[in-house]
C-alpha positions in Angstrom: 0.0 0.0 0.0 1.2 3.6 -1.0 1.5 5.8 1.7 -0.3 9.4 1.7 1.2 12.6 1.9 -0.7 14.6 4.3 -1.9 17.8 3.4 0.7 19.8 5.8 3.6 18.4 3.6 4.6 21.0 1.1 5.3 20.1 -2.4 8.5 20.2 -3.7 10.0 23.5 -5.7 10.9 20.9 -8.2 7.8 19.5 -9.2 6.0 23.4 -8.7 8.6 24.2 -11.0 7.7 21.4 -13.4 4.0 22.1 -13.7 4.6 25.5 -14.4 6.5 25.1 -17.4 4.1 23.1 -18.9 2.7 25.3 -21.6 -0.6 23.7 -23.4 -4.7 24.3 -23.7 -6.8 23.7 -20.3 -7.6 20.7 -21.1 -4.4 19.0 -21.6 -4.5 16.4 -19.4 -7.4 15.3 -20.1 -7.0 14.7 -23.9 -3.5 13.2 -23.0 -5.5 10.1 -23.7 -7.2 10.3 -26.6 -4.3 12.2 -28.4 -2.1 9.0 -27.7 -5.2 6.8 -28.8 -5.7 9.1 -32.2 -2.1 9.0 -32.7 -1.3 5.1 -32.4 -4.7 4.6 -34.9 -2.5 6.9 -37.4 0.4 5.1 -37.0 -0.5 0.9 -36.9 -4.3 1.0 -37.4 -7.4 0.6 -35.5 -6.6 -2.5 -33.6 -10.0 -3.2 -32.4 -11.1 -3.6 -36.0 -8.7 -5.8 -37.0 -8.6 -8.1 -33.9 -12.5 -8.8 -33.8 -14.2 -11.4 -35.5 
């Protein structure tokens, strides 16, 4: 099991430092997904369609 941080432990300059350099729409995260999904399709295919019978 994965322990916690509690909510009194600050976060790391590092990783402030890290999100704030990433430069990108609102909604980047959540597209993250479907940009990889649209972007393997592109490269080898829908492999849904060609593993269904």
């Amino acid at each position: 099991m994965t322990e916690q941080p509690s909510e009194d432990e600050p976060v790391p300059e590092g990783l402030i430092a890290l999100i704030g350099s990433i430069q990108g729409p609102a909604d980047l995260a959540e597209r993250h997904d479907d940009y990889l999904r649209e972007r393997m399709e592109r490269r080898f295919g829908n492999a849904e369609r060609s593993t269904r019978r």
